[in-house]
BAVO-944610 format. One line per field, with one value per residue (C-alpha): residue in three letters; y, x, z; residue number from 0. Coordinates in steps of 0.02 Angstrom, whole numbers. Layout:
type ALA/...
v Y/...
u X/...
w Z/...
seq NUM/...
// end
This chain:
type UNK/UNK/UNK/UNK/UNK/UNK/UNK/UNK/UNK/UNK/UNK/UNK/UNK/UNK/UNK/UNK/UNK/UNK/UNK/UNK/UNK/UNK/UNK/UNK/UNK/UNK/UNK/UNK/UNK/UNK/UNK/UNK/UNK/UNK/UNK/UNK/UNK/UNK/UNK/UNK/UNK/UNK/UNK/UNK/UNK/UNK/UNK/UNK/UNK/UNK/UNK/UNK/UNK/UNK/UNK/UNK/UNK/UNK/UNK/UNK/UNK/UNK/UNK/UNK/UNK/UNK/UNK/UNK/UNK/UNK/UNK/UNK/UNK/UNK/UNK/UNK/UNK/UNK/UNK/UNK/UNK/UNK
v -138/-164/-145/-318/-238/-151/-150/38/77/100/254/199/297/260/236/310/380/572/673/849/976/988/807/822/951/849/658/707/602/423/318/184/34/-6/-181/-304/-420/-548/-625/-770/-634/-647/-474/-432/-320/-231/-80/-31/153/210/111/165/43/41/71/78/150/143/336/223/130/173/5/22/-113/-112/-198/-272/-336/-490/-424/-322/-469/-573/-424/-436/-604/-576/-433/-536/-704/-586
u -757/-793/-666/-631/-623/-768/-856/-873/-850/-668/-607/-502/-331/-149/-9/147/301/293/428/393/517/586/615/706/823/858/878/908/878/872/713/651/538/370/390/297/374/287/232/383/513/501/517/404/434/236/318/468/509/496/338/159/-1/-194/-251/-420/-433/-557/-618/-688/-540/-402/-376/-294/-273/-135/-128/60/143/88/-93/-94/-57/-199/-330/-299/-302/-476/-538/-481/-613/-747
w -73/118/261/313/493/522/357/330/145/76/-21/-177/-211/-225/-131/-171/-65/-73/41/89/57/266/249/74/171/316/233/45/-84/32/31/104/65/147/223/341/469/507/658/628/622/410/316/175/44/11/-65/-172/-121/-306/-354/-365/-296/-305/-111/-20/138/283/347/515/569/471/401/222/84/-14/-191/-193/-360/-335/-307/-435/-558/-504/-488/-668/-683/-613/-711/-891/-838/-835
seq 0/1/2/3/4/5/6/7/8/9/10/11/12/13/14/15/16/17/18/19/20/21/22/23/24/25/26/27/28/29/30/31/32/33/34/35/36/37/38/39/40/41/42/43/44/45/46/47/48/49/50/51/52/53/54/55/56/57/58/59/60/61/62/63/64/65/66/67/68/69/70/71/72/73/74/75/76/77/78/79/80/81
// end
């Protein structure tokens, strides 16, 4: 896959919520959930804070693509029509 910024190639991974041990000692066991507002003020939940998702990242401009629940489902919606 390309980045749809600059077109560099993307690294495939996943993205996860990891805390390092300083952090564990200062907030405990709290987490938090990755969301997105939107330009209209509307908050978007991309991210449960105990969830796991497929990500591609860009080494050129940092852009990264994250495959939300309802990505995931049609990325194998996808894959099954082949």
């Amino acid at each position: 896959m390309k980045c749809p910024n600059c077109d560099a190639p993307l690294i495939s991974g996943e993205s996860v919520f990891k805390k390092n041990a300083s952090d564990f000692v200062v907030f405990g066991f709290g987490s938090v959930n990755l969301k997105m507002k939107t330009d209209d003020g509307e908050d978007l939940l991309l991210l449960d804070a105990s969830e796991k998702s497929a990500a591609q990242f860009c080494r050129e401009c940092g852009v990264v693509v994250i495959a939300t629940e309802k990505g995931r489902r049609s990325a194998v919606r996808k894959a099954e029509d082949k």
